[in-house]
Every structure is written in structure tokens, then in C-alpha cells.
MIVEXZA-999579 format. One record per residue (C-alpha): residue in three letters; x, y negated, z negated. Coordinates in steps of 0.05 Angstrom, whole numbers, padded with zeros to 5 digits, always signed. Each point is the difference from the previous one (the first is absolute). Layout:
REM residues N
ALAXYZ;...
//
This chain:
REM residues 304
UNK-01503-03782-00471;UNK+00001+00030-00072;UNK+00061-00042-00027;UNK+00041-00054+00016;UNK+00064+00004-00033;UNK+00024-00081-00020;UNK+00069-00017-00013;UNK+00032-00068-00026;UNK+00071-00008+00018;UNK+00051-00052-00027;UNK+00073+00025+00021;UNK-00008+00063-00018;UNK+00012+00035+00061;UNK+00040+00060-00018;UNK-00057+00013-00052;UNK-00052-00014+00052;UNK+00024+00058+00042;UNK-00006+00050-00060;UNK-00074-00021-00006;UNK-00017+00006+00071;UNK+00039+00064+00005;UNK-00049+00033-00063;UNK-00062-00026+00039;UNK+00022+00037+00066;UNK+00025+00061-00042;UNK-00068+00008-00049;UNK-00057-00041+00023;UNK-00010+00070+00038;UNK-00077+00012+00038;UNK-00016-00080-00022;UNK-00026-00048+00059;UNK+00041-00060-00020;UNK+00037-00059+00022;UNK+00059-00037-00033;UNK+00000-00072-00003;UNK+00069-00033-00027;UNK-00005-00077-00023;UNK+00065-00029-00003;UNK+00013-00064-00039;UNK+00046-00030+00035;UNK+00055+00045-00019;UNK+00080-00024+00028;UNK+00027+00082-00002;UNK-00023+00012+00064;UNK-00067+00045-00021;UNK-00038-00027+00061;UNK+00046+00020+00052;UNK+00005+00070-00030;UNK-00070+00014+00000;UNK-00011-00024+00066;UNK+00060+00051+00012;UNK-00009+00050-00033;UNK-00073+00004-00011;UNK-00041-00020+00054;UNK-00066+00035-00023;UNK-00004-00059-00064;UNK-00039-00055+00008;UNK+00049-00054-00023;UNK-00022-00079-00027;UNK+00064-00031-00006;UNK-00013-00067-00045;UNK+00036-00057+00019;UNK+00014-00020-00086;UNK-00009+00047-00057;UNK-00079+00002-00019;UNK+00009+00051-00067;UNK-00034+00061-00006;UNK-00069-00024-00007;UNK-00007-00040+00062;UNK+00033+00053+00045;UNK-00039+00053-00022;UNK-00061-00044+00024;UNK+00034-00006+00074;UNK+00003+00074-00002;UNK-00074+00003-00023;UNK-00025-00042+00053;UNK+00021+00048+00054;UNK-00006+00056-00031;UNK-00050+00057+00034;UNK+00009+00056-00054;UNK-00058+00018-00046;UNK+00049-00008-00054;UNK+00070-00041-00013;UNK+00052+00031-00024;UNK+00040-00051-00028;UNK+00080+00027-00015;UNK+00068-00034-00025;UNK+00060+00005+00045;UNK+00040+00026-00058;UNK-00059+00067-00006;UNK+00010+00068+00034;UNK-00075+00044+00006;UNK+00004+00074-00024;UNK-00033+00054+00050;UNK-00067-00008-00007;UNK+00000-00064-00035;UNK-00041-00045+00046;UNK-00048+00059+00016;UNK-00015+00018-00081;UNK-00026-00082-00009;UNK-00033-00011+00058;UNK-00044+00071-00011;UNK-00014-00028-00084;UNK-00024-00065+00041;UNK-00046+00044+00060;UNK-00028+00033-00064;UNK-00006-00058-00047;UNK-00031-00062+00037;UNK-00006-00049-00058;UNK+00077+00007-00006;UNK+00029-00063+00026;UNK+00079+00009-00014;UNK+00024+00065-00006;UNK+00082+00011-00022;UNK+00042+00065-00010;UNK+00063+00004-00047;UNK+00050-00027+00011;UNK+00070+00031-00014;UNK+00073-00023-00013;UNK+00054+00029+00046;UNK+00014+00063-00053;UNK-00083+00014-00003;UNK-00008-00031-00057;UNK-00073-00041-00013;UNK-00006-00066+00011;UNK-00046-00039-00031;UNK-00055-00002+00059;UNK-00058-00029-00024;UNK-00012-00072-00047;UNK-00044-00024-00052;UNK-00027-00075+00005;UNK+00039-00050-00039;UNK-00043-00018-00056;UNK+00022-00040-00065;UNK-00003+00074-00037;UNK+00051+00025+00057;UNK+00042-00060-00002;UNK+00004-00003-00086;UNK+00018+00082-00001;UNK+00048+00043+00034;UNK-00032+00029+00058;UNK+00030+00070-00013;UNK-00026-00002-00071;UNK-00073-00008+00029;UNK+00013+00049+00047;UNK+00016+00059-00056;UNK-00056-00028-00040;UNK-00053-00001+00051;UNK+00021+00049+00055;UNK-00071-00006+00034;UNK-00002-00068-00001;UNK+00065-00015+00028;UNK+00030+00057+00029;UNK+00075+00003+00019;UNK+00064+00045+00027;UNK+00008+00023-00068;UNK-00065+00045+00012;UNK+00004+00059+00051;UNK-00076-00021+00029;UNK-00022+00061+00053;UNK-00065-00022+00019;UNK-00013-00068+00032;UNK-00029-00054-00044;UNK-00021-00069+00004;UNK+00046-00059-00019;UNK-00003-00069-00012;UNK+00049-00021+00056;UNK+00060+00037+00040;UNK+00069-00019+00017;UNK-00002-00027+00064;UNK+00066+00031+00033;UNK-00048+00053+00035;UNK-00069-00004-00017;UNK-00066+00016+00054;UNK-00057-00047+00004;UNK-00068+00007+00029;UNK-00007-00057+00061;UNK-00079-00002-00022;UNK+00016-00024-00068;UNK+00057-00053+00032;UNK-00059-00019+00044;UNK-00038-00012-00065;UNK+00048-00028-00049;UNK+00042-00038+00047;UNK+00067+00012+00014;UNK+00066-00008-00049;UNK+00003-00075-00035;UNK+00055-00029+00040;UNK+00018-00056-00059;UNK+00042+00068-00028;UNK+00056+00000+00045;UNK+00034+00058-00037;UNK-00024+00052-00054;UNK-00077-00001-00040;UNK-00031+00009+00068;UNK-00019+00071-00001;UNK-00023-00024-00077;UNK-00041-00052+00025;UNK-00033+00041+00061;UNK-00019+00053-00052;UNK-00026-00038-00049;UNK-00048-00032+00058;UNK-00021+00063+00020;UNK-00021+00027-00076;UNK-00035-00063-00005;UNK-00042+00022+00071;UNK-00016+00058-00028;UNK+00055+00044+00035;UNK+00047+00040-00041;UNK+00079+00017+00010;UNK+00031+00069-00008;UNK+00064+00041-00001;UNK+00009+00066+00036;UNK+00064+00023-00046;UNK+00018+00060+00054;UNK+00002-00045+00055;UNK+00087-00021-00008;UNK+00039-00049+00024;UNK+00065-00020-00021;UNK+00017-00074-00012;UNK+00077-00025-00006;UNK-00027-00055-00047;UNK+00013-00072+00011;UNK+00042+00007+00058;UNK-00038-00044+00041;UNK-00012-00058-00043;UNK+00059+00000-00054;UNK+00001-00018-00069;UNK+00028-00068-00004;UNK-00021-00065-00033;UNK-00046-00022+00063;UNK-00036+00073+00003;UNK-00010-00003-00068;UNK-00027-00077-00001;UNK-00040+00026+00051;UNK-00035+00051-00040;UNK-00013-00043-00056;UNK-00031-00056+00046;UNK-00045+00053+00036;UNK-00022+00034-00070;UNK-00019-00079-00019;UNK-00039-00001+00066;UNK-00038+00056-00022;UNK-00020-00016-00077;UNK-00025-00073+00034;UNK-00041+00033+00049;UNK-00030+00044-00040;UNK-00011-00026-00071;UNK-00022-00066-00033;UNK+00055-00052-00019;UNK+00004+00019-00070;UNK+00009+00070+00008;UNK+00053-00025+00057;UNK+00028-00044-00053;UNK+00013+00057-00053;UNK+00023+00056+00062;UNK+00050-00058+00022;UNK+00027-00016-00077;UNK+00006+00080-00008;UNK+00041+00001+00057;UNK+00045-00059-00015;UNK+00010+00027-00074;UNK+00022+00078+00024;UNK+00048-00030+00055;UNK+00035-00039-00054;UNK+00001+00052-00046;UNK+00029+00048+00050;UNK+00050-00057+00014;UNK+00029-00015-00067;UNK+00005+00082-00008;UNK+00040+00000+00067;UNK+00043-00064-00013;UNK+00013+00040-00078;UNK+00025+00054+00049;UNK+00046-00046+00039;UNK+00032-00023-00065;UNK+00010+00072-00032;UNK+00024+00030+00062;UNK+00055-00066-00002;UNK-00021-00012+00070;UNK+00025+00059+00026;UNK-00069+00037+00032;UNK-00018-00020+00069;UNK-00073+00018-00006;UNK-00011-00036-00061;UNK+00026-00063+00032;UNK-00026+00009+00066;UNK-00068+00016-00047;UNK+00008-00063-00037;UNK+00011-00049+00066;UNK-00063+00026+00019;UNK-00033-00018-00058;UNK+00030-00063-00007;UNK-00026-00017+00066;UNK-00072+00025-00011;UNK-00004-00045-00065;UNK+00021-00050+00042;UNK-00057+00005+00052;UNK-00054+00001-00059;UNK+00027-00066-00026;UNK+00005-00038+00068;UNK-00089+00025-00003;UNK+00015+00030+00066;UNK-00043+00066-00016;
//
């Protein structure tokens, strides 16, 4: 078995059927198998893919595990030589699968391996991720990335030839089963986002390296399987917390932590300045500033 395609599912069936229709429709001369971990979802996924798609392997949770710890269930049975790990809400390009798996056949100290990801017009998406570090938390990301284009490279640069990354997005991303057998499996104390982050930064540390193939495509309809609302976003901030405290001392924790306070307040005051100049009358901005209010609330109550 060359790959074994993984898929996490929370109620997102309609999306789910997109992703396993790309896999049938480009994973072309492949030897694969699908494996679909549902967490528990209420829109009646299961049923469908015992329906509709008898060929997937299907572990239907009995509660919602996050992303981490389902991924796991899939890599436990897994019998590919590679997982190919993909987001309900991604669609492969012809060829896709086929272009990372032959950079990983040729490449065999490349533990993760991602593509580019696309919006639904073909625009980039940003694919790939650099480490939060206290210099990426103090400046804007996108002013590191025109200052030092080799050291954190980014949509905004039309890259031909694959290169190695510090991490990749994880909503489709191939990883070597020998390094997983190495470096353990994904953290399950993430339950959603910075696990891709942490599994990469594991692997550097074991001497593997991570890489993006930028011809291999796949479109991503962004966030539509995880949302953008105050408990996504408290979410992120708790998992980017786990990571700083696994990695780093306390003081540099300390300092990452105070940064990361002191931005989110800023960005609040300039988005409550918004409310009052706009008289109220932009739904964003208040829907923007609810969520902040509720994120400042979670760092006070020291729930991080």
C-alpha cells in the first residue's frame, strides 16, 4: 500500500463527499485506501459513507476527539507507506497526490511533505508556516516574509521548485509512517490547530526535514470546517500556548505569552475605535469585537 488517504470529519458531510470524490477522480495508478474518522458528527456523515462509499474504512467516534487524536486512530490502522492526511473542506488537483508522494520516494529524509494550497478562484493560500518565536510574535509576519524571502517563504512568492519549510498547513499534508514510528504520533493535548506545528517541529528536532512541492495543487474553501468564532479562535490561542510551553523555558514562555496578551488588546481597542466611528452600524466590526471581548475574557479567567 503506497498511501493511505486520512480524513477527520465533524458534520461536514456535503464537504466530505467533495473530498472523497477528488481522491477517486485523481489519486489515479496509486495503491491506496481511505480511512474516514468521524467525530461523532449529528448530520448524518456515517450513514452516508456506509451508503455511499463502501470501499472507506470508517471509525465513527462515539464524542468529538479534535484533530490530533483522530488522526492517531487513523494512524494506528493505517497500512500505507505514507499518510496522507486531508481536510474535508480540500479538493486534490490531477496529479496532486502522485507529484508528493514521488518528492517523498525520491527524498527519504522528508518526513511531511505539503502542496499549495489554493482558494476557490486559484488564488495561493498561504501553505506552509514559520514557528512562533518571540521575533514572529513582536513583527508582522508578512513584513518578515518580504524581508527574508528564504527564510520564511510565503504565497506572495511564485516558488517552482520544491523547498524545505519549517512546518506545513495541515489541511492536506503527506507524512512518512517511518518517521511517525520514530517521533510518535500527533500530541493529542491539541485538540484543534498547532498540531501539524508541533509534529514538524518534532521531526526537525530528529533530524528529518519538511518540504513543499508548489506544483502539487489543491484547493482549500478555507475555514469551512472549523469556523471563525470566539471558541475556534480561543482554541487557537490555547493550542499556540500549548506549544511555546512545550517547547521553550518559562521565561521565554513568559515574554511569548505577554506579547500575545499585549497585540490582542491592541487589535481590540483598534476594533472597538472601529465600532464607535462606524456608530455601530458594521456587522463585522461588532461581530469582530464580541470575539475579542470574549478572548480577553478567557486570558483573565488564566484558562490558557
Amino acid at each position: 500500500m503506497e498511501i493511505s488517504f486520512i480524513i477527520v470529519n465533524w458534520n461536514t458531510k456535503d464537504l466530505l463527499r467533495g473530498c472523497l470524490d477528488s481522491i477517486a477522480k485523481t489519486a489515479g495508478s496509486l495503491l491506496h485506501e481511505i480511512i474516514v474518522v468521524d467525530n461523532a458528527s449529528s448530520d448524518g456523515s456515517a450513514d452516508m459513507l456506509t451508503r455511499e462509499y463502501p470501499s472507506v474504512r470508517l471509525i465513527a467516534n462515539s464524542e468529538n476527539r479534535g484533530f490530533g487524536a483522530a488522526n492517531n486512530q487513523g494512524f494506528a490502522v493505517m497500512k500505507g507507506k505514507y499518510a496522507l492526511l486531508i481536510n474535508t473542506d480540500a479538493v486534490l488537483t490531477e496529479g496532486a497526490a502522485g507529484k508528493l508522494w514521488s518528492f517523498a520516494e525520491a527524498n527519504p529524509r522528508a518526513a511531511i511533505v505539503c502542496g499549495q494550497l489554493l482558494n476557490a478562484d486559484g488564488s495561493k493560500q498561504n501553505s506552509v508556516a514559520a514557528f512562533p518565536t518571540l521575533l514572529t510574535l513582536c513583527l508582522n509576519t508578512s513584513l518578515l516574509e518580504y524581508l527574508f524571502p528564504g527564510r520564511y517563504p510565503s504565497k506572495r512568492y511564485d516558488h517552482r521548485e520544491p523547498l524545505e519549510v519549517e512546518s506545513a498547513i495541515g489541511a492536506c499534508m503527506m507524512v512518512r509512517g517511518q518517521a511517525l514510528k520514530e517521533v510518535s504520533f500527533f500530541d493529542e493535548r491539541y485538540f484543534f490547530f498547532f498540531e501539524e506545528t508541533d509534529l514538524a517541529f518534532a521531526m526537525k528536532r530528529a533530524g528529518w526535514s519538511v518540504c513543499q512541492v508548489p506544483d502539487a495543487l489543491i484547493y482549500h474553501f478555507q475555514g469551512k470546517s472549523i469556523g471563525h468564532n470566539a471558541k475556534s479562535r480561543i482554541e487557537f490561542y490555547r493550542s499556540r500556548y500549548q506549544f511555546l510551553r512545550k517547547w521553550h523555558g518559562s521565561a521565554y514562555y513568559r515574554a511569548a505569552a505577554a506579547v500575545i496578551f499585549l497585540r490582542l488588546l491592541a487589535d481590540a481597542l483598534l476594533n472597538a475605535a472601529g465600532v464607535v466611528f462606524t456608530l455601530g452600524l458594521s456587522k463585522n466590526l461588532r461581530r469582530k469585537l464580541a470575539v475579542y471581548t470574549q478572548l480577553i475574557r478567557w486570558h483573565f479567567e488564566g484558562k490558557r
